[in-house]
CHARMM internal coordinates of N, CA and C (Angstrom, degrees):
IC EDIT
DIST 1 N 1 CA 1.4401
DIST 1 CA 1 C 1.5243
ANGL 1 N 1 CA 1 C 107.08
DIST 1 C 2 N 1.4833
ANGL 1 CA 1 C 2 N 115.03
DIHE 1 N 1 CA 1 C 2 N 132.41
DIST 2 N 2 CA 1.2261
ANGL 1 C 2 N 2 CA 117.90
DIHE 1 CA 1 C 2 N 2 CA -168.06
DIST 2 CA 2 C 1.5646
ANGL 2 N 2 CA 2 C 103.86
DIHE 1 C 2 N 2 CA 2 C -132.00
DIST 2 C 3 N 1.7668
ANGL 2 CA 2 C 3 N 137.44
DIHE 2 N 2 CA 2 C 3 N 123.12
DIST 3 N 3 CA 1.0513
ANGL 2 C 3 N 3 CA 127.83
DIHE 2 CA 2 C 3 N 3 CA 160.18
DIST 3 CA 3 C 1.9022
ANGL 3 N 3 CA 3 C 117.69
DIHE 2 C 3 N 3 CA 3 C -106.27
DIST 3 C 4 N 1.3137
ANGL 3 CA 3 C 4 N 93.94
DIHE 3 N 3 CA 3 C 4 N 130.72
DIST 4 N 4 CA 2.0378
ANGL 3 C 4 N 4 CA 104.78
DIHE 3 CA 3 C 4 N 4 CA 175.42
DIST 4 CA 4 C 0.9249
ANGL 4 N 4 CA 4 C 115.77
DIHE 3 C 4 N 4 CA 4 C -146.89
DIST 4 C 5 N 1.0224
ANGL 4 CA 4 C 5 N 123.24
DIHE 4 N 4 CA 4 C 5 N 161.00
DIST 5 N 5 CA 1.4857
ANGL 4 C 5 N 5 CA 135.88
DIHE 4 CA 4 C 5 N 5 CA -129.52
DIST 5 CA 5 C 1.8634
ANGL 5 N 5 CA 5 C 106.21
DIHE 4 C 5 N 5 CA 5 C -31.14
DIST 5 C 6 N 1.2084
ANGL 5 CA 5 C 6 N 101.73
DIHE 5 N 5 CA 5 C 6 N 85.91
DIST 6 N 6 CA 1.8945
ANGL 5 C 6 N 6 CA 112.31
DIHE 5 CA 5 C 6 N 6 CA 174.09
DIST 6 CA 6 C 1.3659
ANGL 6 N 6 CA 6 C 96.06
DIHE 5 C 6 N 6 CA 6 C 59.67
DIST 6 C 7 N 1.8857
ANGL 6 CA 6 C 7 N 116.02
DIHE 6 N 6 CA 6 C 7 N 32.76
DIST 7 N 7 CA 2.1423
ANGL 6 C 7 N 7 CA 78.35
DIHE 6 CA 6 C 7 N 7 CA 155.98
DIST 7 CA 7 C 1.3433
ANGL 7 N 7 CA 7 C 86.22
DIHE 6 C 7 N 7 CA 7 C -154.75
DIST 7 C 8 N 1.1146
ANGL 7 CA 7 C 8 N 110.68
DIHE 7 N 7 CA 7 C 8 N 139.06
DIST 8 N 8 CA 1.3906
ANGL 7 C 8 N 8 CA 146.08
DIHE 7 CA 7 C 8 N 8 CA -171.89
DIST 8 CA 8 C 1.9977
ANGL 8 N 8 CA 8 C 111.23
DIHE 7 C 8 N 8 CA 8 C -75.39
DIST 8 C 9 N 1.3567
ANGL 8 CA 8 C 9 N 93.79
DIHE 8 N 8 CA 8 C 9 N 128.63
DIST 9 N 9 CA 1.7376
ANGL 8 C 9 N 9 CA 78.44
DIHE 8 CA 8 C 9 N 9 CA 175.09
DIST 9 CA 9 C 1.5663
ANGL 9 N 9 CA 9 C 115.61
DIHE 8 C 9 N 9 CA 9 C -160.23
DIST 9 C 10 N 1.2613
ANGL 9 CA 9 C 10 N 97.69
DIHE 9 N 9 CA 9 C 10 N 133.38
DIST 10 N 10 CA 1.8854
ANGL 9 C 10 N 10 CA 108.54
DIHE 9 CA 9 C 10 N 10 CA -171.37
DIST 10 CA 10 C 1.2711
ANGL 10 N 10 CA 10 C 130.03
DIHE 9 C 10 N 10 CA 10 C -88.50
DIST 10 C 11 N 0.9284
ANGL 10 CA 10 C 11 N 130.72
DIHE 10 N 10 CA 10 C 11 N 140.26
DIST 11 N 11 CA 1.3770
ANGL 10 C 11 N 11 CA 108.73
DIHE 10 CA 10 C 11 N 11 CA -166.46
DIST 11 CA 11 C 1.4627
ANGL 11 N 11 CA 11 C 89.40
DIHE 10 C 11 N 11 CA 11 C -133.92
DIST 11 C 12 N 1.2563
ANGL 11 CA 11 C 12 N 145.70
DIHE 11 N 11 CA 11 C 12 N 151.87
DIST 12 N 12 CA 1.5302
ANGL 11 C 12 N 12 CA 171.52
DIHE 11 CA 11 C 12 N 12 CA 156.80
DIST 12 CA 12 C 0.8660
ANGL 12 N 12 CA 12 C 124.81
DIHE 11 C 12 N 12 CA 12 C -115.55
DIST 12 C 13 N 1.6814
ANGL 12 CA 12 C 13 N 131.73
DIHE 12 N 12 CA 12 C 13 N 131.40
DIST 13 N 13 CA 1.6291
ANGL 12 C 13 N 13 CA 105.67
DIHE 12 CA 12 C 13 N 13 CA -173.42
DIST 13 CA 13 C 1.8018
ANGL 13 N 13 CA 13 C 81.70
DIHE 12 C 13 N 13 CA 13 C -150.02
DIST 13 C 14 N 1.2921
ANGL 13 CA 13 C 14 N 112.32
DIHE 13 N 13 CA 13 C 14 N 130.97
DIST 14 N 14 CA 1.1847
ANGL 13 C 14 N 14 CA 145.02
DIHE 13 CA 13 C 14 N 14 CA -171.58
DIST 14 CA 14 C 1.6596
ANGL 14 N 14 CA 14 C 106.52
DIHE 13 C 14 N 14 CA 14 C -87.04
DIST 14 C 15 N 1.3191
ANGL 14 CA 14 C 15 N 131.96
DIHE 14 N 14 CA 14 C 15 N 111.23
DIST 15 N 15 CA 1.2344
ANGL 14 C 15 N 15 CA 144.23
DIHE 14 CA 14 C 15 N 15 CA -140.13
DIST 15 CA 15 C 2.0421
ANGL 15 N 15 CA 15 C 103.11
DIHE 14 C 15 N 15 CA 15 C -110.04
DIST 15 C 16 N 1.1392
ANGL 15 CA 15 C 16 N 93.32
DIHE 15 N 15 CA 15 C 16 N -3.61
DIST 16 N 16 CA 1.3023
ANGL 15 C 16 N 16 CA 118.92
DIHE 15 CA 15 C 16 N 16 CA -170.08
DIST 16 CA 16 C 1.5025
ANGL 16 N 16 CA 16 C 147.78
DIHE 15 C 16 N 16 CA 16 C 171.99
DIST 16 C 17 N 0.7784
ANGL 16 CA 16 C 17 N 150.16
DIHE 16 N 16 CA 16 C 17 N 155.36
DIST 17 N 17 CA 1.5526
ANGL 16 C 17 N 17 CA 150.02
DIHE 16 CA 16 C 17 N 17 CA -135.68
DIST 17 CA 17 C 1.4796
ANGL 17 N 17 CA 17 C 93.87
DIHE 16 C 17 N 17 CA 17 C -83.02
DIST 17 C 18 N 1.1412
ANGL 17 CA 17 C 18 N 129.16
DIHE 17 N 17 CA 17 C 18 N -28.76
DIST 18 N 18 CA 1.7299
ANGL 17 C 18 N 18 CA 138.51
DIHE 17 CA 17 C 18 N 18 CA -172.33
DIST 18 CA 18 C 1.6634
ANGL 18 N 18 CA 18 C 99.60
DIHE 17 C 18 N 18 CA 18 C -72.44
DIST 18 C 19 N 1.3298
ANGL 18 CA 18 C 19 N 104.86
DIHE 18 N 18 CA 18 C 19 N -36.45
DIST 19 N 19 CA 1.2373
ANGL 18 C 19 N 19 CA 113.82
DIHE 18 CA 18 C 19 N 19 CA -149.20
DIST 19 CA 19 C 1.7915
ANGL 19 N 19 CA 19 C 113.68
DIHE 18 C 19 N 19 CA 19 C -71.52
DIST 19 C 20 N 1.5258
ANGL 19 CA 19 C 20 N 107.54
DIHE 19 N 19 CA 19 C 20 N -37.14
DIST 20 N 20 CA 1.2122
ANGL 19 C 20 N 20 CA 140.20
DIHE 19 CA 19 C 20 N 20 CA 175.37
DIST 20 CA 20 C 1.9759
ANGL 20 N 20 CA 20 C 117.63
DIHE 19 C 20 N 20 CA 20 C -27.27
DIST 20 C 21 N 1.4587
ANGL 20 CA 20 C 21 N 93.16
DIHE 20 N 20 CA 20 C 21 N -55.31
DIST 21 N 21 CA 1.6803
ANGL 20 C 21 N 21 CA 119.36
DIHE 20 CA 20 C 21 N 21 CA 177.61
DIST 21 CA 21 C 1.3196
ANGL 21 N 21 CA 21 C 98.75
DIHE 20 C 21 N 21 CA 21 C -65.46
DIST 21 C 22 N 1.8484
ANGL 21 CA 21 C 22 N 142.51
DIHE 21 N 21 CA 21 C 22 N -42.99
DIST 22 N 22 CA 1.2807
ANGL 21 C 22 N 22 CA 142.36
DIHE 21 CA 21 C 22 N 22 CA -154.25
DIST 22 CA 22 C 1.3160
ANGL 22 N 22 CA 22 C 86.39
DIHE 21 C 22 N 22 CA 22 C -91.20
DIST 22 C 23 N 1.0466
ANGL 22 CA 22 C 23 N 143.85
DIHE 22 N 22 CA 22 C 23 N -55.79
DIST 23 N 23 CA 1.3796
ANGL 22 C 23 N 23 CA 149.19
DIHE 22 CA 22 C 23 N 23 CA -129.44
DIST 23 CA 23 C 1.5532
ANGL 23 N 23 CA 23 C 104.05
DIHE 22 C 23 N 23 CA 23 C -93.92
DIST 23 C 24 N 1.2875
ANGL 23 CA 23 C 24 N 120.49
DIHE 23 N 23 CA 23 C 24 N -38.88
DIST 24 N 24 CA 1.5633
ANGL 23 C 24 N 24 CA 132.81
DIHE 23 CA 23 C 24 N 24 CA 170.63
DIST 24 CA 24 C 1.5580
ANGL 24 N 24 CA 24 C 91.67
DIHE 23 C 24 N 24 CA 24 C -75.72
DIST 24 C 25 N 1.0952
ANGL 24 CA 24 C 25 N 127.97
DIHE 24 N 24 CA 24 C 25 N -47.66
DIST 25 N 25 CA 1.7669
ANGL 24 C 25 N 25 CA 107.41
DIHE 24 CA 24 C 25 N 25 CA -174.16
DIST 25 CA 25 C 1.2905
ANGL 25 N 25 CA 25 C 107.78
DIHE 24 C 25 N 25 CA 25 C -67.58
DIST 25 C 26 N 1.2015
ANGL 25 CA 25 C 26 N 129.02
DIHE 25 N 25 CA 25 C 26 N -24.19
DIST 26 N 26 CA 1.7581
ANGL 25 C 26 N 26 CA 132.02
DIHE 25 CA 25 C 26 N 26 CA -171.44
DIST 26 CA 26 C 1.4612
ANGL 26 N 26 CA 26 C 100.79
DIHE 25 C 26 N 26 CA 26 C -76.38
DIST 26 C 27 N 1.5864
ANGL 26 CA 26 C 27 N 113.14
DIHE 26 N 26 CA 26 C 27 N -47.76
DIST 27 N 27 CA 1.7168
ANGL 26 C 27 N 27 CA 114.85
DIHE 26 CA 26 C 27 N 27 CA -169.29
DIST 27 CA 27 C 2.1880
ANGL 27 N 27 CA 27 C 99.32
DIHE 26 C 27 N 27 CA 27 C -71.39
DIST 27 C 28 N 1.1009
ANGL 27 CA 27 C 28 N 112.04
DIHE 27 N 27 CA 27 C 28 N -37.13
DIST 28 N 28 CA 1.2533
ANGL 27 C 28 N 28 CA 101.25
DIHE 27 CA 27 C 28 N 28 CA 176.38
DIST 28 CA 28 C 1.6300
ANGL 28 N 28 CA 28 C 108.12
DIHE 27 C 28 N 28 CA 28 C -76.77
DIST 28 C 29 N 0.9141
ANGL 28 CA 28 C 29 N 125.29
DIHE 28 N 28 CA 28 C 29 N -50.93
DIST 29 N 29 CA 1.7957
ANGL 28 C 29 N 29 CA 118.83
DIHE 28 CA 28 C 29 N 29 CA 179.35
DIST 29 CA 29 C 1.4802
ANGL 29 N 29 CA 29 C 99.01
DIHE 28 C 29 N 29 CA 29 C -43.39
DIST 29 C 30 N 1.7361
ANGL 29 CA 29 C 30 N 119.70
DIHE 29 N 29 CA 29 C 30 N -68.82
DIST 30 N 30 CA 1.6013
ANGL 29 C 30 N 30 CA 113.15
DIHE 29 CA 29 C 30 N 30 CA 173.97
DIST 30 CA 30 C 1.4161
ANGL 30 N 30 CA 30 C 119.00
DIHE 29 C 30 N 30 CA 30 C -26.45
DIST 30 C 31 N 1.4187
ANGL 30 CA 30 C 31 N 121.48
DIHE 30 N 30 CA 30 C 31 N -70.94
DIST 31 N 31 CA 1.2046
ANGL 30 C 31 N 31 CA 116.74
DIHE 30 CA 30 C 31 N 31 CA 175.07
DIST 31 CA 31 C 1.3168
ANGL 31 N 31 CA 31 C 136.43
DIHE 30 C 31 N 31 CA 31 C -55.73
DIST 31 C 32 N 1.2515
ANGL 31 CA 31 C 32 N 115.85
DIHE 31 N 31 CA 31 C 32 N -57.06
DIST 32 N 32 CA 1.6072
ANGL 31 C 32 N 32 CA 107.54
DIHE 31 CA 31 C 32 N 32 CA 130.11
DIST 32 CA 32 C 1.7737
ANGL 32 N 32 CA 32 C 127.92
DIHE 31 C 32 N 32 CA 32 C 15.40
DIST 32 C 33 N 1.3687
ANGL 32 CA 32 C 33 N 78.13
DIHE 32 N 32 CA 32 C 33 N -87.53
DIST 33 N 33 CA 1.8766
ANGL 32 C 33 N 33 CA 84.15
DIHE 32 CA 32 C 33 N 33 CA -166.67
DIST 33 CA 33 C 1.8477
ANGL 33 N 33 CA 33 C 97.21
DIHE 32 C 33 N 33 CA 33 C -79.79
DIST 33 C 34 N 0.9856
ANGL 33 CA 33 C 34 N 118.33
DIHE 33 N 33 CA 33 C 34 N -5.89
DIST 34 N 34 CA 1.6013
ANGL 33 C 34 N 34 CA 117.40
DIHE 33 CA 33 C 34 N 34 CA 178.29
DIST 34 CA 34 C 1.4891
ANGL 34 N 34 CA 34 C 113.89
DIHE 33 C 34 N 34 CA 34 C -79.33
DIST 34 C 35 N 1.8203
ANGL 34 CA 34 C 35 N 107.32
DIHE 34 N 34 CA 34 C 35 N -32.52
DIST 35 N 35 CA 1.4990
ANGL 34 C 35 N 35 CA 120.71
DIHE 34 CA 34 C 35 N 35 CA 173.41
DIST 35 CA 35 C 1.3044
ANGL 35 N 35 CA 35 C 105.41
DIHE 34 C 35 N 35 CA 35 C -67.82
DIST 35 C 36 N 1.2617
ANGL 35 CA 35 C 36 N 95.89
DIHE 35 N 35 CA 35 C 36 N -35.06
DIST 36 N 36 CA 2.1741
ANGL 35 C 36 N 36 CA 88.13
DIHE 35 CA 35 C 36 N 36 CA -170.73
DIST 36 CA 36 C 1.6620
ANGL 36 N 36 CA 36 C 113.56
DIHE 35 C 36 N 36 CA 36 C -79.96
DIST 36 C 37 N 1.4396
ANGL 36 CA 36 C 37 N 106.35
DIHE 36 N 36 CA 36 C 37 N -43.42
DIST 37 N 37 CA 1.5821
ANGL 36 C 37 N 37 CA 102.23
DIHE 36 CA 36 C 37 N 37 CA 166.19
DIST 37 CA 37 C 1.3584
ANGL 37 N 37 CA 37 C 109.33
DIHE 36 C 37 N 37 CA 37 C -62.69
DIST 37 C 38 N 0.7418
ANGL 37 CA 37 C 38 N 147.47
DIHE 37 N 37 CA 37 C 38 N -19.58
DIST 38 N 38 CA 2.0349
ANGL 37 C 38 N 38 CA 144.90
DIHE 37 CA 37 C 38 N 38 CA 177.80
DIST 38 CA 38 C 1.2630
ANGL 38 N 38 CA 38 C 76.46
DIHE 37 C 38 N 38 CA 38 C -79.34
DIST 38 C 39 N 1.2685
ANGL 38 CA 38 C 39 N 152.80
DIHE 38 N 38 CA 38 C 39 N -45.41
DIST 39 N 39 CA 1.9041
ANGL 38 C 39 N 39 CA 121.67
DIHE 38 CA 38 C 39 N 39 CA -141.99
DIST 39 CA 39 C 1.9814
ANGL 39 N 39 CA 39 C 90.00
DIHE 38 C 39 N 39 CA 39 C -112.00
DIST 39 C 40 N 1.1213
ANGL 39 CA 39 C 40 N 103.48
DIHE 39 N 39 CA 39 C 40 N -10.90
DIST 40 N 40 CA 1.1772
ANGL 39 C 40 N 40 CA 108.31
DIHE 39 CA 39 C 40 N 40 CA -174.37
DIST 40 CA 40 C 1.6085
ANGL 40 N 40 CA 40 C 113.42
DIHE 39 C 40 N 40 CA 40 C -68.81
DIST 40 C 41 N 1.5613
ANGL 40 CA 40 C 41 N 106.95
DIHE 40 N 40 CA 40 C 41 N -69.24
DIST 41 N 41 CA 1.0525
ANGL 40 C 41 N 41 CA 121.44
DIHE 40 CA 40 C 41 N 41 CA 177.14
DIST 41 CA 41 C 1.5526
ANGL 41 N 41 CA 41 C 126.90
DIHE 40 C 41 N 41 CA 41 C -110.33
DIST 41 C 42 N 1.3886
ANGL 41 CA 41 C 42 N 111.34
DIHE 41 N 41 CA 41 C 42 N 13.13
DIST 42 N 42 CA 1.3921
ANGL 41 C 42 N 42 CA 104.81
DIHE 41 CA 41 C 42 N 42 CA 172.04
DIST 42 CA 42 C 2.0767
ANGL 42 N 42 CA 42 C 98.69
DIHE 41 C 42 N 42 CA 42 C -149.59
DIST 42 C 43 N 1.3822
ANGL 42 CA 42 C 43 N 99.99
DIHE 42 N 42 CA 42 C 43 N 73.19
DIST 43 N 43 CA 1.2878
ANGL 42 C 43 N 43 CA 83.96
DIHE 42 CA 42 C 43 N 43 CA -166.91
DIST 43 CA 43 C 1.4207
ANGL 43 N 43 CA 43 C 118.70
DIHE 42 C 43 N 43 CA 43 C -96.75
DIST 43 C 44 N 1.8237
ANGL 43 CA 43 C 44 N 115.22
DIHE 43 N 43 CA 43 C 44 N 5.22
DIST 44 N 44 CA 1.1778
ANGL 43 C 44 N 44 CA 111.10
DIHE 43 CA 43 C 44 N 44 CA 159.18
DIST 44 CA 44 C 1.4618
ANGL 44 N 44 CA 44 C 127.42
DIHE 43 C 44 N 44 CA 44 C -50.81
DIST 44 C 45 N 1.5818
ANGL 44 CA 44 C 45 N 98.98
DIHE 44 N 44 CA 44 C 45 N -31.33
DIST 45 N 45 CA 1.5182
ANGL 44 C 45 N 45 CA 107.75
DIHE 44 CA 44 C 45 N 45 CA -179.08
DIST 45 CA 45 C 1.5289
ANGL 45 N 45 CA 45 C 106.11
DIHE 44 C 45 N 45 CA 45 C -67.67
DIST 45 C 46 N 1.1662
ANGL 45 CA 45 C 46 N 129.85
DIHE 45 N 45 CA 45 C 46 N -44.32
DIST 46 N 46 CA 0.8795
ANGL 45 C 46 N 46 CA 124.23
DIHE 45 CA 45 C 46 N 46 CA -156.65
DIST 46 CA 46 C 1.2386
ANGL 46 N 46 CA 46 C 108.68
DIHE 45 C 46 N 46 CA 46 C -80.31
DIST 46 C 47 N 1.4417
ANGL 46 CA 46 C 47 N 125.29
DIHE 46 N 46 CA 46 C 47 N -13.35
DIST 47 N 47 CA 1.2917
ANGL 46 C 47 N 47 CA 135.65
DIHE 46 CA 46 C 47 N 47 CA -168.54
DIST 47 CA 47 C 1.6568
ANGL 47 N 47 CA 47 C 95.09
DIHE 46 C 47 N 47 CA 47 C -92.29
DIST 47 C 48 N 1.6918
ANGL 47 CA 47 C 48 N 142.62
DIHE 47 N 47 CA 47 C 48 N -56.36
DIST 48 N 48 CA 0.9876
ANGL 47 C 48 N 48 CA 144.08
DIHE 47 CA 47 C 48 N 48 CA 129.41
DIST 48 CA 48 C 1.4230
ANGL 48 N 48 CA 48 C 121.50
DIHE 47 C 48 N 48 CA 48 C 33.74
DIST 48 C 49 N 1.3306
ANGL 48 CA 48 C 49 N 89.05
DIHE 48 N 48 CA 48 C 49 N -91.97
DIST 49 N 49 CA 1.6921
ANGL 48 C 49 N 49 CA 120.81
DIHE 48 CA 48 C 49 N 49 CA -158.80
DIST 49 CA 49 C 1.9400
ANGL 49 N 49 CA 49 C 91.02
DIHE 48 C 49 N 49 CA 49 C -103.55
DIST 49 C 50 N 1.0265
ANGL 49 CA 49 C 50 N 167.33
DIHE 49 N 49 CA 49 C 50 N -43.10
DIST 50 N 50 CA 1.2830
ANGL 49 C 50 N 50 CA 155.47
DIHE 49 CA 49 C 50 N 50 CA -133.26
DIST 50 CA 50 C 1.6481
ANGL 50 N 50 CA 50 C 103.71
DIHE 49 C 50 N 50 CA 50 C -132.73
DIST 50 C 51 N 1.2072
ANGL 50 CA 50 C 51 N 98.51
DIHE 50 N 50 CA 50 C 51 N -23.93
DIST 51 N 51 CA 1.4226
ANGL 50 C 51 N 51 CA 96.44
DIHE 50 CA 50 C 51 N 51 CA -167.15
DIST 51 CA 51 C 2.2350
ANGL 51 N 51 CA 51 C 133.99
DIHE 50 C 51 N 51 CA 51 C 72.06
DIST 51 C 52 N 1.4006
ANGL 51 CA 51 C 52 N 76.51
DIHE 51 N 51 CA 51 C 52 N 23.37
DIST 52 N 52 CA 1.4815
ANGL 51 C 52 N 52 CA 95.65
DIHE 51 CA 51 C 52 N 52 CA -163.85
DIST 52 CA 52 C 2.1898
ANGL 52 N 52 CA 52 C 86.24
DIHE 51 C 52 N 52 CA 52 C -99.80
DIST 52 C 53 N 1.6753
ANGL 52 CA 52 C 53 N 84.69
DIHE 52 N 52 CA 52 C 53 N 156.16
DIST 53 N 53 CA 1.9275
ANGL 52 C 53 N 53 CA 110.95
DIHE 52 CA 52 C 53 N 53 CA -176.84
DIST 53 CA 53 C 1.0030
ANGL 53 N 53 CA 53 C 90.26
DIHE 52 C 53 N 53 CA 53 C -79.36
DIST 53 C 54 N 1.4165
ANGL 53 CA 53 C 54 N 94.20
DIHE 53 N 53 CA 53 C 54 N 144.04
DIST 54 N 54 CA 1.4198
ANGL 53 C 54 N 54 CA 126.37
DIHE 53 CA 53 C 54 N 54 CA -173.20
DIST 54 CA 54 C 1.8879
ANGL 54 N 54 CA 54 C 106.59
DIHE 53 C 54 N 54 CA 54 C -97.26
DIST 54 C 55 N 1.5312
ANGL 54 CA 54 C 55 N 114.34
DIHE 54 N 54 CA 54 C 55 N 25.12
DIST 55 N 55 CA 1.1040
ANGL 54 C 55 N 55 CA 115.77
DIHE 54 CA 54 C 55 N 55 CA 132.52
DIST 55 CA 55 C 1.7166
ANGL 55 N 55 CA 55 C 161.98
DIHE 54 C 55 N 55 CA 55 C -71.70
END
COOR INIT
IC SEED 1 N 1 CA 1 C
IC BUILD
């Protein structure tokens, strides 16, 4: 995990052909739970920038 100048970035690296299937379920669960804390606790932003209710 690397942060510069305000942007954040992940890197994963798949060690093998097995590895591929775990590694896409981990980057979607991450994002995932990253969408829900953004709508959770900052949902002006999300309303902003996504266009998503500010419910």
């Amino acid at each position: 995990m690397r942060l510069r100048n305000g942007t954040l970035s992940l890197t994963l690296e798949a060690r093998d052909a097995d590895d591929y299937a775990y590694c896409t379920r981990k980057i979607v669960n991450l994002t995932h739970e990253f969408f829900l804390f953004l709508n959770e606790y900052w949902a002006d932003y999300m309303w902003e920038n996504f266009g998503m209710n500010m419910e």
